[in-house]
Residue, then its C-alpha position, 0 to 999 in steps of 0.5 A: x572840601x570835596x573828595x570823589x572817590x571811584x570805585x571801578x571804571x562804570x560811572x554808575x558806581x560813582x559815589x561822592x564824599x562830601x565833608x561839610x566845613x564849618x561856616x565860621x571860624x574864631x581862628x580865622x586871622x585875615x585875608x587879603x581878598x575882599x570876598x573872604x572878608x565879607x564873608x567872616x562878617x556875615x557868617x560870624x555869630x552875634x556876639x562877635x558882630x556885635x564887637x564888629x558893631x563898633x565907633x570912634x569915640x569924639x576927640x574928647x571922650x578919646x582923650x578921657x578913656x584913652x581909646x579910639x572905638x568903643x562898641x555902639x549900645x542903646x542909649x548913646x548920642x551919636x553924630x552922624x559923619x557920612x552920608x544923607x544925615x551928615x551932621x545929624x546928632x541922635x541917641x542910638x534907639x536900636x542895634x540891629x546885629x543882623x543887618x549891623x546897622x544902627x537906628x537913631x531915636x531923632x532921624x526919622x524919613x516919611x514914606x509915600x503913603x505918610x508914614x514915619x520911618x527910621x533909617x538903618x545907619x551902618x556903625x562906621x558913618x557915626x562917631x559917638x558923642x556921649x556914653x550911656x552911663x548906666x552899665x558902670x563895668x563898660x565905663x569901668x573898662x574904657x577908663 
């Protein structure tokens, strides 16, 4: 919020109060404009992106935890729904909160010069297929 405050009529004596708004808020409910959306993602910390960093479960995992989404973690087999690799089943090899964007283990495109690369996949073109069982609170917490 900007407010100018003058003193007298010389534009000399101007002075301008700036009051600096916080850049995220965890009360921020909703907003119907696209920009505003945008922004609460980008802005948001880690570990509110991460909850953001989510996927549907498979039809059969959904039944047995009783829930549509989970948040994504390394380790998971996850299928590929949209875009290039549509079809393509991989393991989650790394979680990119910054970018929100997933790299899988087997997906791999080679460059110009030869070399391998993985490519980011956003979170909502995958459906996860398989948890990764080791943490037994998040499976505890899902069913």
């Amino acid at each position: 919020m900007r407010t100018l405050a003058r003193s007298g009529k010389s534009r000399a004596n101007d002075s301008i109060k700036v009051q600096k708004m916080k850049t995220w808020l965890s009360s921020w409910k909703r907003s119907v404009q696209p920009r505003k959306q945008r922004k609460y993602q980008y802005q948001a910390p880690k570990h509110v992106r991460g909850k953001l960093l989510s996927a549907h479960l498979s039809k059969e995992l959904r039944q047995k935890y009783k829930c549509r989404s989970i948040r994504l973690r390394k380790g998971d087999k996850v299928k590929i729904v949209r875009g290039e690799f549509r079809g393509k089943e991989g393991k989650i090899e790394r979680v990119d909160l910054k970018k929100s964007r997933v790299y899988l283990a087997q997906i791999e495109i080679s460059k110009k010069d030869g070399s391998k690369v993985r490519p980011p996949i956003p979170a909502s073109n995958l459906v996860i297929l398989e948890l990764e069982a080791n943490d037994k609170r998040r499976i505890k917490k899902q069913g």
